[in-house]
C-alpha positions in Angstrom: 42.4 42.1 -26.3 41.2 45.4 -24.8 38.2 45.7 -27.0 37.5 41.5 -25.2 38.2 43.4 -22.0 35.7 46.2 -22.5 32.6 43.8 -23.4 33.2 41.8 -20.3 33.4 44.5 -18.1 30.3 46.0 -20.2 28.4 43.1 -19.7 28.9 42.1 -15.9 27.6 45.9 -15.2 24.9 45.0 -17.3 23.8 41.5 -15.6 24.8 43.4 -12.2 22.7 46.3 -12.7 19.6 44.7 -14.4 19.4 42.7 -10.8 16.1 44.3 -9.1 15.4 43.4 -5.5 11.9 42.0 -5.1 10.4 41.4 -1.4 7.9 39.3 -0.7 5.5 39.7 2.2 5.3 36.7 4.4 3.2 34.9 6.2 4.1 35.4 10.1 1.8 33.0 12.3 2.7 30.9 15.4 0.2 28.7 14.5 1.6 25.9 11.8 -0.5 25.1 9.0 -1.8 21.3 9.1 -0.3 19.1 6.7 -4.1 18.6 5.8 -4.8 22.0 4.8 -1.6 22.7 3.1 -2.5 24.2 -0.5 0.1 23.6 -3.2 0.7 26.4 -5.7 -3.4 27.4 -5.0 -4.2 24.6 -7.3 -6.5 22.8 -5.0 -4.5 20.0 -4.4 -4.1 19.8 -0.7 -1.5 17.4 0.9 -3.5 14.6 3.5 -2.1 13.4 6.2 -1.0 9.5 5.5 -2.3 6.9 8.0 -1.1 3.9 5.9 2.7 2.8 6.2 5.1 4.1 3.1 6.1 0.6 2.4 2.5 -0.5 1.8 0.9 2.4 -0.5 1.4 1.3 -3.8 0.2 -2.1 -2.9 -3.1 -0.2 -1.1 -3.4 1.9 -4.0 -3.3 -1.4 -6.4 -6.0 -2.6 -4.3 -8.5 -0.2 -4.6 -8.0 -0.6 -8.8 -8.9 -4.5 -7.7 -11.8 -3.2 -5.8 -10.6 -4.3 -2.5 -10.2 -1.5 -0.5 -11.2 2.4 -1.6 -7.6 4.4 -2.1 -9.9 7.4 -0.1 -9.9 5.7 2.6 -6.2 5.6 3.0 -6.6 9.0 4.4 -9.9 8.6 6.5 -8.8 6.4 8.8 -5.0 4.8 9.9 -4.6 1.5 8.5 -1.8 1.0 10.8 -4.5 0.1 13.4 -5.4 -3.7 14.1 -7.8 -5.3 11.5 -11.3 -4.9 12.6 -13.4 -8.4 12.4 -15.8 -7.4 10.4 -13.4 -5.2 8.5 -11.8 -8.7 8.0 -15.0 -10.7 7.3 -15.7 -8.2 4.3 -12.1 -8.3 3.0 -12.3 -12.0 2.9 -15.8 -12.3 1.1 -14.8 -9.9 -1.1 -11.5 -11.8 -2.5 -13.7 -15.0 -2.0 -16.1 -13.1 -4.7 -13.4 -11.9 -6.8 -11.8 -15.9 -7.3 -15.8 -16.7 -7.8 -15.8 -14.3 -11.0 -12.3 -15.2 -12.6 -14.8 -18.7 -13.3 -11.3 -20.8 -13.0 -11.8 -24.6 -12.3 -12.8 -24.9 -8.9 -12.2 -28.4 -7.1 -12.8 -29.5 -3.6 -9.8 -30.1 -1.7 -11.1 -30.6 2.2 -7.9 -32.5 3.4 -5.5 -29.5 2.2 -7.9 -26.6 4.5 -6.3 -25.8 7.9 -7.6 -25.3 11.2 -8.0 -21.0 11.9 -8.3 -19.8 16.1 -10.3 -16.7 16.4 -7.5 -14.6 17.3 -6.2 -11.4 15.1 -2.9 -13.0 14.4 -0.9 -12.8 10.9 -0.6 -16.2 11.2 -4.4 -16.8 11.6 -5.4 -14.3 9.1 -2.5 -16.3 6.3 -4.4 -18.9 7.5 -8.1 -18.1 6.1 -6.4 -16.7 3.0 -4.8 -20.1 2.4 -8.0 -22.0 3.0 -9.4 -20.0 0.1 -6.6 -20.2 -2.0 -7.0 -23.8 -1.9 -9.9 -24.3 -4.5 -8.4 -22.4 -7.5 -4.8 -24.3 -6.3 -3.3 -27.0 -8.2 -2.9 -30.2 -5.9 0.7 -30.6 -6.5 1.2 -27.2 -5.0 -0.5 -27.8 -2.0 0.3 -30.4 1.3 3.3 -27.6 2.2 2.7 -26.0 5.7 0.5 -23.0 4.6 2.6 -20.6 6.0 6.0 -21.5 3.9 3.5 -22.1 1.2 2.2 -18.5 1.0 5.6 -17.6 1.7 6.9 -19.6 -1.7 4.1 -17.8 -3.8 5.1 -14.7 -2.6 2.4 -13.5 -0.1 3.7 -13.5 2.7 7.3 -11.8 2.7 8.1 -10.6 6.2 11.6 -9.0 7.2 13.8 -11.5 5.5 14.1 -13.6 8.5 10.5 -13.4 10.8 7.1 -14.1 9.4 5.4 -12.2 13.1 2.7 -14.4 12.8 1.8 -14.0 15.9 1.6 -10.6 16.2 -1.8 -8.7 15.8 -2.2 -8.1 12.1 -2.9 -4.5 11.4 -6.2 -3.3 8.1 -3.2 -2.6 6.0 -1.3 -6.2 6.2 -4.7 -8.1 5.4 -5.4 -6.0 2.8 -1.9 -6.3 1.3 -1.6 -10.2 1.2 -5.4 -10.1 -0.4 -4.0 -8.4 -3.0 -0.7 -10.2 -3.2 -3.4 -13.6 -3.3 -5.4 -11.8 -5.9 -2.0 -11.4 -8.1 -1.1 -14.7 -7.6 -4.4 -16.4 -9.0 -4.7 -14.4 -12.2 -1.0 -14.7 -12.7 -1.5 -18.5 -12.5 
């Protein structure tokens, strides 16, 4: 038991006295650093200020792999702002493009488009997305009110209980239910 007693004691001296202080000079500024410029273990990578919502990055991100939208830009400009008309008119070529190559049947079906107004609703935008949608749709899928038809697909989700489809639709939200639209043609 004493010889047990001795090698503890031995060996907490040991771990106690091995302990050498180290002080590290800091960096005293009154001046914070910007998020923008912040270095990460000097590797180079830098941390950018986000201008896109949390809940809609992997969804942007996706969409630049699509070729919808360029991930850089998630940082050059805030995607929380109102969608841009011809911001708009350049997403919705684009996806109109990207159903074009897929080379899926295409059939005419003018009694299934809906009327758009020119204002930068939700609702107006779904709109023109539907109206798209509706070549590369089967017909039995289609004569639902757009809206609760997107909705059923699984592009439009909302807050569980509003759609805000009249509320200004913001670069982010157009290019997230492009996307969501592009997902739901190829998976069809």
């Amino acid at each position: 038991m004493f010889k047990k007693n001795v090698i503890s004691v031995l060996l907490a001296a040991t771990i106690i006295l091995s302990n050498t202080p180290v002080f590290a000079e800091e960096l005293i500024s009154n001046e914070a650093i910007p998020e923008a410029e912040m270095n990460l273990f000097d590797t180079g990578l830098s941390i950018p200020e986000r201008k896109a919502s949390s809940w809609a990055l992997d969804e942007l991100v996706d969409s630049d792999r699509y070729g919808l939208y360029k991930s850089e830009n998630l940082y050059n400009s805030s995607l929380k702002l109102e969608l841009e008309d011809e911001f708009k008119n350049n997403i919705l070529k684009n996806f109109q493009e990207k159903l074009e190559e897929t080379k899926l049947e295409v059939a005419e079906k003018p009694t299934f488009l809906v009327q758009v107004n020119d204002s930068n609703t939700r609702g107006n935008f779904l709109r023109e997305v539907y109206n798209i949608m509706v070549s590369y749709e089967k017909r039995e899928n289609l004569g639902k009110d757009p809206i609760m038809y997107l909705n059923h697909i699984g592009i439009l989700n909302g807050n569980g209980e509003e759609f805000f489809l009249d509320r200004t639709i913001r670069t982010e939200e157009g290019i997230i239910f492009i996307k969501r639209a592009v997902d739901y043609i190829y998976s069809e």
